[in-house]
Each structure stands twice: as structure tokens, then as C-alpha cells.
FIKE-731119 format. One record per residue (C-alpha): residue in one letter; chain; y, x, z; residue number from 1. Coordinates in nm, 4 decimals, padded with zeros to 6 digits. Layout:
<atoms>
+---------+--------+----------+----------+----------+-----+
: residuo : cadena :       c2 :       c1 :       c3 : num :
+---------+--------+----------+----------+----------+-----+
:       A :      A :        Y :        X :        Z : NUM :
...
+---------+--------+----------+----------+----------+-----+
</atoms>
This chain:
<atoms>
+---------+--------+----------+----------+----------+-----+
: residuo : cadena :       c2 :       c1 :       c3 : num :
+---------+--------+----------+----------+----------+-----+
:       X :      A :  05.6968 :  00.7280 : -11.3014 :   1 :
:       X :      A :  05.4202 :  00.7511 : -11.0673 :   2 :
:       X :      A :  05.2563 :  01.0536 : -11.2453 :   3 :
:       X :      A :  05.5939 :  01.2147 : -11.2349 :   4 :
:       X :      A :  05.6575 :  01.1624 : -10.8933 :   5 :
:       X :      A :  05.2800 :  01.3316 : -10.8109 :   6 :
:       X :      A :  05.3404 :  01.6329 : -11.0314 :   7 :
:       X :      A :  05.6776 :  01.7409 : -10.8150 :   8 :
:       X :      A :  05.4996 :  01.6626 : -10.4948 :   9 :
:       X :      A :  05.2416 :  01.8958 : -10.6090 :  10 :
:       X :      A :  05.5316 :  02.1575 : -10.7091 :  11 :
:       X :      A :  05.6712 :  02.1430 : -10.3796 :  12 :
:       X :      A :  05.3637 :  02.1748 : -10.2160 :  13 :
:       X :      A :  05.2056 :  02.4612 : -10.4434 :  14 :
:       X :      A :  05.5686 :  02.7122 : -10.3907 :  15 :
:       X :      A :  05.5283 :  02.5801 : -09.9954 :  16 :
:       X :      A :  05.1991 :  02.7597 : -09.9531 :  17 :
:       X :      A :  05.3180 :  03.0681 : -10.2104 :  18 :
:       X :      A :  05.6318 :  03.1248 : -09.9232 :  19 :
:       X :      A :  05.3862 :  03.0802 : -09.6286 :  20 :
:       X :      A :  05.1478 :  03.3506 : -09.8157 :  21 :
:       X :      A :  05.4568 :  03.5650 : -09.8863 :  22 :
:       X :      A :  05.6067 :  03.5388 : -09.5417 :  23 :
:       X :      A :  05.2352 :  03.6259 : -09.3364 :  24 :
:       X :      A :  05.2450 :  04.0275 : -09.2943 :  25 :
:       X :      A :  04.9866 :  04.2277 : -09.4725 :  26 :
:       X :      A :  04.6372 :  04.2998 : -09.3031 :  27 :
:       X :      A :  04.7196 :  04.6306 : -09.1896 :  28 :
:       X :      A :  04.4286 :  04.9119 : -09.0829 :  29 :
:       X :      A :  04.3912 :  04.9538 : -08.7604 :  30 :
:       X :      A :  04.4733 :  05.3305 : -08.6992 :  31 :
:       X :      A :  04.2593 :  05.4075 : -08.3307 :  32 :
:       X :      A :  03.9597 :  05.2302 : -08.5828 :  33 :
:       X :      A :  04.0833 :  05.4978 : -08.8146 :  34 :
:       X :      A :  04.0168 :  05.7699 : -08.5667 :  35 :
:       X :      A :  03.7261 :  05.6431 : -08.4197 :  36 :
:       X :      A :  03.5524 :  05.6425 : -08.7507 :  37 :
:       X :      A :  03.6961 :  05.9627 : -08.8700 :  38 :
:       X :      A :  03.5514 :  06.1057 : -08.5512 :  39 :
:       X :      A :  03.2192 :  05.9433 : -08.5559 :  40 :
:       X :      A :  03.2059 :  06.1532 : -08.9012 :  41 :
:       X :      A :  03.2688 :  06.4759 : -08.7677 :  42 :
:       X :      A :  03.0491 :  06.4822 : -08.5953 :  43 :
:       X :      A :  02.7572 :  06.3835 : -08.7896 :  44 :
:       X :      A :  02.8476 :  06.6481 : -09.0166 :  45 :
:       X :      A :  02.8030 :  06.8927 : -08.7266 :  46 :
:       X :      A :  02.4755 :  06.7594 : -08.5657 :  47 :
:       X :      A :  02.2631 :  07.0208 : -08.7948 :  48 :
:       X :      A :  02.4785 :  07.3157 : -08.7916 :  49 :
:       X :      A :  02.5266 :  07.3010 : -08.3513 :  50 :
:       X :      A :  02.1238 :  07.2277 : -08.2711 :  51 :
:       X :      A :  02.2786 :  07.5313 : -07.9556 :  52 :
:       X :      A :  02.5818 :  07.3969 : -07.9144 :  53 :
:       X :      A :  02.7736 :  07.1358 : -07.7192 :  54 :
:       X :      A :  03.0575 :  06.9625 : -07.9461 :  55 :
:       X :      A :  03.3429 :  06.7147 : -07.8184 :  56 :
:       X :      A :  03.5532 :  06.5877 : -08.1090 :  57 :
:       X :      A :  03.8448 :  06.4851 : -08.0685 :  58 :
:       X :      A :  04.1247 :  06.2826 : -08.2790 :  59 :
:       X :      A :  04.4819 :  06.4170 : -08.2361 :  60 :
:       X :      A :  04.7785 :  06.1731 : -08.2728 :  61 :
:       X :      A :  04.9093 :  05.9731 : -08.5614 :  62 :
:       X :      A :  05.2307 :  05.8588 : -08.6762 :  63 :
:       X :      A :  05.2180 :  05.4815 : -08.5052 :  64 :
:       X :      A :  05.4756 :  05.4324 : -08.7796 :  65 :
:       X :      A :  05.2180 :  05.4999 : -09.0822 :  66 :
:       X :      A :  05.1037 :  05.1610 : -09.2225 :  67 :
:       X :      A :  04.7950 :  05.1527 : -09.4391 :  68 :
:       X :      A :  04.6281 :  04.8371 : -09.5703 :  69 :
:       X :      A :  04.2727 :  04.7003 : -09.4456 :  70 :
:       X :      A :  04.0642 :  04.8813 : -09.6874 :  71 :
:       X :      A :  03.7933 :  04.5835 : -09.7776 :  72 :
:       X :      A :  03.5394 :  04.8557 : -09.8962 :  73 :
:       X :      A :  03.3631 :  05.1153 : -09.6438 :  74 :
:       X :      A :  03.6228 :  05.4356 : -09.6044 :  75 :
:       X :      A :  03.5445 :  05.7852 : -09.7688 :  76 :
:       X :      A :  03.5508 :  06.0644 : -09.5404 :  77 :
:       X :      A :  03.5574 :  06.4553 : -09.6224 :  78 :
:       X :      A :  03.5708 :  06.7490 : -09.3777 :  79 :
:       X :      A :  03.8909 :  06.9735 : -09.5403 :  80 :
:       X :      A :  03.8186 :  07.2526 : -09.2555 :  81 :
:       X :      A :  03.5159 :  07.3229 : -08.9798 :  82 :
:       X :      A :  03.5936 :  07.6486 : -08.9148 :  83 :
:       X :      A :  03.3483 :  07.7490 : -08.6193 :  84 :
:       X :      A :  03.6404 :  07.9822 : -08.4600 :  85 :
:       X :      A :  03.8872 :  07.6940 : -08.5190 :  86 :
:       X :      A :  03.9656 :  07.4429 : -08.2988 :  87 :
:       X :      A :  04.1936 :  07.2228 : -08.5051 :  88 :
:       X :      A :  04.0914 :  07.0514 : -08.8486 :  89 :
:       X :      A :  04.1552 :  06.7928 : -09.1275 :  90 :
:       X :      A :  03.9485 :  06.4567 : -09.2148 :  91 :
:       X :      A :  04.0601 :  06.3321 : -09.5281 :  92 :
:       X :      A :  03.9850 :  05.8890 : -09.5167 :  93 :
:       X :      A :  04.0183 :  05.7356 : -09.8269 :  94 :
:       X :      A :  04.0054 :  05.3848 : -09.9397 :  95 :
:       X :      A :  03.8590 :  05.3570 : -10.2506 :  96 :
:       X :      A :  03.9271 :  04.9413 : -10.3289 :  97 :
:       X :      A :  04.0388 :  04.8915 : -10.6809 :  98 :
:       X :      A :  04.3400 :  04.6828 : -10.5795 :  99 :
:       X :      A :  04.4783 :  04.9397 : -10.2708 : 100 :
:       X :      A :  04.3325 :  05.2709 : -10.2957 : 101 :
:       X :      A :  04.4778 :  05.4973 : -10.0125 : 102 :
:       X :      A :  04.4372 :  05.8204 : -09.8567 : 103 :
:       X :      A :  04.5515 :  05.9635 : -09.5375 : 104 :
:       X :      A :  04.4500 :  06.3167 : -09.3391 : 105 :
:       X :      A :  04.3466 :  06.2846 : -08.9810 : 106 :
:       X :      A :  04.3871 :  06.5910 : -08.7229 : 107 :
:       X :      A :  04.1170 :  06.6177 : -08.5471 : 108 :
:       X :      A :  03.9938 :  06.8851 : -08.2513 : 109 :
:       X :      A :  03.6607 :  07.0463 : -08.2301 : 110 :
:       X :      A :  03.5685 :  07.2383 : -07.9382 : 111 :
:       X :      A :  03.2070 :  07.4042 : -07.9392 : 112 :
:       X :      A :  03.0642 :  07.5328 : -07.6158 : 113 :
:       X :      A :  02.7669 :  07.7962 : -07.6975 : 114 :
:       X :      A :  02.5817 :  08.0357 : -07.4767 : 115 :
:       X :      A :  02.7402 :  08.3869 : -07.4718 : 116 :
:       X :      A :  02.6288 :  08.7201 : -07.3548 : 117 :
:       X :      A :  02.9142 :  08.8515 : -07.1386 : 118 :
:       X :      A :  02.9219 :  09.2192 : -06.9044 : 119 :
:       X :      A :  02.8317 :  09.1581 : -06.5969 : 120 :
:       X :      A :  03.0587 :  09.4293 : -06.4673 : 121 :
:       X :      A :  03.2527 :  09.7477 : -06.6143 : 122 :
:       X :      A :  03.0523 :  09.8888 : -06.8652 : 123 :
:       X :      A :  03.1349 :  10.2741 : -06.9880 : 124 :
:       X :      A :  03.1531 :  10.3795 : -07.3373 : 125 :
:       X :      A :  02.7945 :  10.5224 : -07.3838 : 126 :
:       X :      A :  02.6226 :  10.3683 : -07.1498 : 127 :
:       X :      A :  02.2933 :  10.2150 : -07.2231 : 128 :
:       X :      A :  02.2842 :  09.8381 : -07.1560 : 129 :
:       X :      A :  01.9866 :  09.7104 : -06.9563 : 130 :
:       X :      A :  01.9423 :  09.3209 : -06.8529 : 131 :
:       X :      A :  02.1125 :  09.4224 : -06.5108 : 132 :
:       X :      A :  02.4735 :  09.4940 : -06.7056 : 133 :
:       X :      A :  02.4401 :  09.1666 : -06.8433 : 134 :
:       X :      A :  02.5093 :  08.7918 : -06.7978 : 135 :
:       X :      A :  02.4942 :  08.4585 : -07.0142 : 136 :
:       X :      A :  02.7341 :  08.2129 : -06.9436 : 137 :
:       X :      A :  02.8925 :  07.8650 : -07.1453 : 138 :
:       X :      A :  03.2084 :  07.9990 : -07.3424 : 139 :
:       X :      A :  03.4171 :  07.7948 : -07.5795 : 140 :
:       X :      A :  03.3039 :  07.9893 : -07.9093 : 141 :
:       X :      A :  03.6707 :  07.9560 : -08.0645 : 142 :
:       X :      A :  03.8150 :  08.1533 : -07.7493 : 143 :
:       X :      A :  03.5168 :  08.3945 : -07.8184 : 144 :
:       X :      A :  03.4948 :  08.6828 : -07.9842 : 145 :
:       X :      A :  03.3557 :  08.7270 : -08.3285 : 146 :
:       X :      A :  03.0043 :  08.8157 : -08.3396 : 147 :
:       X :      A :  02.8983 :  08.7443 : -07.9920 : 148 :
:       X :      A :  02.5386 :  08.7247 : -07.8527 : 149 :
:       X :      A :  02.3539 :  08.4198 : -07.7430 : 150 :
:       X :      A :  02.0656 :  08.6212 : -07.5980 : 151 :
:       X :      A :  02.0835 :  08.9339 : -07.3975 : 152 :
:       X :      A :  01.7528 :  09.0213 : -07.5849 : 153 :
:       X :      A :  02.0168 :  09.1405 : -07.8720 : 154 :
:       X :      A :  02.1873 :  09.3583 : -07.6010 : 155 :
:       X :      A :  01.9147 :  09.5379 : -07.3644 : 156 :
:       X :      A :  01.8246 :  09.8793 : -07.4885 : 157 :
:       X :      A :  02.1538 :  09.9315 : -07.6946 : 158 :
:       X :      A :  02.4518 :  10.1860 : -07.6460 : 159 :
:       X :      A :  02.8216 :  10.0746 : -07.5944 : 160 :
:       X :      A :  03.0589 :  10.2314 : -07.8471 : 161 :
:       X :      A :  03.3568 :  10.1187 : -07.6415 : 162 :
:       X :      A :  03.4680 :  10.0274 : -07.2756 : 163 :
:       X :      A :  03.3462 :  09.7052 : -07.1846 : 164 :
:       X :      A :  03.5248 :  09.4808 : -06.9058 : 165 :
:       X :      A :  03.3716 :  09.2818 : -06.6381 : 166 :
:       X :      A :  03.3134 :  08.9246 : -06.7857 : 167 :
:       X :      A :  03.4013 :  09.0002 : -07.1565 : 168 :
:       X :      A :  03.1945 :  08.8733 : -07.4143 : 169 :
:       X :      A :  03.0283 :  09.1321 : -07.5810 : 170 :
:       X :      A :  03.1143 :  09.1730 : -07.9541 : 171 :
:       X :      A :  02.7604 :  09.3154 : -08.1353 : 172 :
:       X :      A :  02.9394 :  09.5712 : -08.3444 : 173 :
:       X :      A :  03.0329 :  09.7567 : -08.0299 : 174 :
:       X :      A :  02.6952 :  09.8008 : -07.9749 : 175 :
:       X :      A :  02.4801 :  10.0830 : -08.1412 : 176 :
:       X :      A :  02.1049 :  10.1734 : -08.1057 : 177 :
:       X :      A :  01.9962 :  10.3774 : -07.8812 : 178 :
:       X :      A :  01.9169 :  10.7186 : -07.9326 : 179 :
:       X :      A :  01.5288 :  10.7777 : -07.9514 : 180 :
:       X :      A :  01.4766 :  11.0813 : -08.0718 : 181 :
:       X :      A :  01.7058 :  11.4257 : -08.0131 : 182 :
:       X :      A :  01.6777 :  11.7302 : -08.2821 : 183 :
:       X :      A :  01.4451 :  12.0252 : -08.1775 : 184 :
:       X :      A :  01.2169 :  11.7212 : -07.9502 : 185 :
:       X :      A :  00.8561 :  11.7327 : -07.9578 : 186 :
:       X :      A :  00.7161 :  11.4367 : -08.0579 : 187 :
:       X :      A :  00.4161 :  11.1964 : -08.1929 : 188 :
:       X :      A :  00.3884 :  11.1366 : -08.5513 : 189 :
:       X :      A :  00.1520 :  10.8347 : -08.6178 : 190 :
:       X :      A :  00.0046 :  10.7472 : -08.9675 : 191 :
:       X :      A : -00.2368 :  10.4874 : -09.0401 : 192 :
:       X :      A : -00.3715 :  10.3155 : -09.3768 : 193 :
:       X :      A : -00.7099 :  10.1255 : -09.4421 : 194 :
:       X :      A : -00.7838 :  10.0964 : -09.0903 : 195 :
:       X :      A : -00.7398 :  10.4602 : -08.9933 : 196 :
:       X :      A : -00.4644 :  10.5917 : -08.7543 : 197 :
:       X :      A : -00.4187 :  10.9474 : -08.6855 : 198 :
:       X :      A : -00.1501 :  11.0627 : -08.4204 : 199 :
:       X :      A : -00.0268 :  11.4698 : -08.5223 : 200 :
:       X :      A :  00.2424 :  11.6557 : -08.2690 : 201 :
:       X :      A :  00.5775 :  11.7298 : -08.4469 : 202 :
:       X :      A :  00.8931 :  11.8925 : -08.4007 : 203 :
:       X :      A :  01.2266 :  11.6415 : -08.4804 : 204 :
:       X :      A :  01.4582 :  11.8213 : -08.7035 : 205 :
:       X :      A :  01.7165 :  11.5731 : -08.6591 : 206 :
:       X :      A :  01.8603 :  11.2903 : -08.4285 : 207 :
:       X :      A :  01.6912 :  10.9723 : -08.4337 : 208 :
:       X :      A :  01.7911 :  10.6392 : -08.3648 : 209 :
:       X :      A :  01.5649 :  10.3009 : -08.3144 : 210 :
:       X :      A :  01.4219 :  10.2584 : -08.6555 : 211 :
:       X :      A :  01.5718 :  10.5147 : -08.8379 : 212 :
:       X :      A :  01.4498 :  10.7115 : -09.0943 : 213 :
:       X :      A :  01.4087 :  11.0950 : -09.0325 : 214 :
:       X :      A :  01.2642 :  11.4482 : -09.1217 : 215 :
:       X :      A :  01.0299 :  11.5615 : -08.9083 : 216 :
:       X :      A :  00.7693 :  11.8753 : -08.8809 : 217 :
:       X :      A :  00.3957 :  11.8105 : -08.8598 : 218 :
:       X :      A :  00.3172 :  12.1329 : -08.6151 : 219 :
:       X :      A : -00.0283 :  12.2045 : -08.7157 : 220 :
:       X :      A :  00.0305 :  12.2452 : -09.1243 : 221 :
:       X :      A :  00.3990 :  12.3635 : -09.0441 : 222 :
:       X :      A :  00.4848 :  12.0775 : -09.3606 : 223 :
:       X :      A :  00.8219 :  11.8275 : -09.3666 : 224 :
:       X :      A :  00.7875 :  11.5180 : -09.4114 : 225 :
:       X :      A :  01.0047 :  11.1693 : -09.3692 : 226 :
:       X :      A :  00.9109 :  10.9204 : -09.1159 : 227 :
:       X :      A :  01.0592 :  10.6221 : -08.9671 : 228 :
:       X :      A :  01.1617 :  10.6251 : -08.5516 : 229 :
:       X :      A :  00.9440 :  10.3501 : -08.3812 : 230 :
:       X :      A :  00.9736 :  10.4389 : -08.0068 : 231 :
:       X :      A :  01.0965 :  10.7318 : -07.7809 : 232 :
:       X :      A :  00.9204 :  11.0382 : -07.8875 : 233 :
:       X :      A :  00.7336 :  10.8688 : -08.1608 : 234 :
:       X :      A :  00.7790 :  10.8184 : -08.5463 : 235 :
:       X :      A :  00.5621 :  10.6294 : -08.8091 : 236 :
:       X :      A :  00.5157 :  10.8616 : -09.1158 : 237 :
:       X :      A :  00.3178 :  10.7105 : -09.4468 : 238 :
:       X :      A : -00.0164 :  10.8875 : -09.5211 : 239 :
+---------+--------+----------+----------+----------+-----+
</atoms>
């Protein structure tokens, strides 16, 4: 009788704690810890890749209503999009626990500040740029244009093949080299090898830009011959 009496009390006591297990809510993940690790990603992934950058990363809001479990394993992250001219991208957390896997995509903002070459005033189509047309400032690089400058080194000396306003960043394929040699100029023609450099007068028989390659006449033996321009007035020819 006794034994009997034991075995229900233990029953009753075994489907008490079940229904107080049942009734407790689920550990639920926390979703700003979420973020803040999701964030604390990014931007580890972009530490190498912005060494002339500045970077703020930022999580965008999540459904309050989205209910994920505590993940009792370390979450996954992977980058989906890091676009350098977009501002707005994906971080895909998983939870990789063999009883409640999970995965969830969190918005996320990336703005990178970078050093930009902008005009420091109008700038004519044609005109050769020298240090005095030009200006670095901080620009956000996703409200920049596409292949801008970070050094006006990259600018000085070249031609503008468009109208450039005051302040714009300036876009290097609106650039071209300048022009260093005209048709009909006289100019040097160096050659060197083993040590030996001789320096001839020539006659250009065509435009020349920095570093181009073109035919030129050695005046003194009257012959043509191809030679690349180096300076203003002065092309490299092979001996």
C-alpha cells in the first residue's frame, strides 16, 4: 500500500514539473544582441579593404515581432552585399545548433568617408589642371562619383574632356593626358643602351600625348622611326 501510495506521489509530482517546464516561455534571442554582433562582423570584414577610409556601420530596424530561439552555439555570419557605392546591405546570422537551427537577414548601413579630389572652382573643357584648380576634401564615397581621385597627384598635368563645376568630384575618365608633343614640332629624340645615351633633333610627324607612342624624324639621317613621348619636346626611341 505504501509503495503504491509513493509511486502516485511521484506521478503527480513528475507531470507537476512537465506543466511548469511547458508553461515557462522559450529562451528567446535577444535581437539588439543580434545586431550588435551582426555589426561587430561587418566590420571586421571591412578593416582590410578601408586601411583610407572611415566606416560607421550601422544596424537598421527589425521586426520586434520576429522571435528566434537562444542559439546555444556561436552564430554564423555572412556578408550577402558590400557594395563600396552602396550604402545599404544584408548580414545573413545563422544558428547552426542541431536541435534549432535558424536563419535570419539583418539590414545593415555602411557609410565610407574617403578622401576625394574635388574642383576647386569652374573648370573649362580643355583646360589643363594644375594643383591650384584643385582641392581634397572628406566625401561619403557612395554619394561620389565612380572613379574618383584620392590624390590630386592623379589630376595635375591632365586635360578636362568636359565642364567641371566648382566643388564636384572629379571623375578620372574625364580627364585625358596632356598634349606633349604637336605634329610638325621640333624636338629631342633620346636613345640609350649599355650605358650610352645619345640625344638627335627630330621633327614630330604626329600629335603626341604623355607616354604615347609616335613616329618621329631623326633630322640628321632624314630616317622614321617610332619612339615613345616622355616629356614636352622629348621622345625615347630604342637604339
Amino acid at each position: 500500500m505504501h509503495t503504491i501510495t509513493a509511486l502516485v506521489r511521484m506521478f503527480k509530482l513528475a507531470i507537476t514539473t512537465l506543466l511548469t517546464l511547458l508553461a515557462q516561455p522559450i529562451a528567446a534571442m535577444d535581437l539588439s544582441q543580434l545586431q550588435a554582433e551582426a555589426v561587430s562582423y561587418v566590420s571586421e570584414q571591412l578593416a582590410s579593404n578601408n586601411a583610407n577610409t572611415r566606416v560607421a556601420i550601422k544596424a537598421e530596424k527589425m521586426d520586434p515581432r520576429l522571435q528566434l530561439r537562444h542559439c546555444d552555439k556561436p552564430l554564423q555570419f555572412a556578408m550577402q552585399s558590400a557594395n563600396r557605392n552602396n550604402r545599404r546591405s544584408l548580414v545573413k546570422a545563422s544558428c547552426t545548433s542541431n536541435t534549432q537551427a535558424w536563419s535570419v537577414f539583418v539590414p545593415v548601413v555602411i557609410q565610407r568617408w574617403g578622401k576625394v579630389v574635388v574642383a576647386r572652382h569652374p573648370i573649362a573643357r580643355g583646360q589643363t589642371l594644375s594643383i591650384n584648380d584643385l582641392a581634397v576634401e572628406e566625401r561619403e564615397l557612395a554619394r561620389t562619383t565612380a572613379n574618383y581621385l584620392p590624390d590630386v597627384a592623379h589630376a595635375t598635368g591632365r586635360v578636362a574632356g568636359r565642364t567641371i563645376n566648382a566643388g564636384q568630384a572629379i571623375n578620372q575618365q574625364w580627364l585625358r593626358k596632356a598634349l606633349w608633343v604637336k605634329r610638325g614640332d621640333e624636338i629631342t629624340i633620346v636613345a640609350a643602351a649599355n650605358g650610352i645615351q645619345v640625344r638627335v633633333p627630330g621633327i614630330a610627324m604626329m600629335d603626341g600625348r604623355e607616354a604615347e607612342q609616335i613616329t618621329v624624324k631623326n633630322r640628321s639621317s632624314k630616317r622614321l622611326v617610332k619612339a615613345r613621348v616622355t616629356a614636352r619636346g622629348e621622345v625615347q626611341a630604342s637604339m
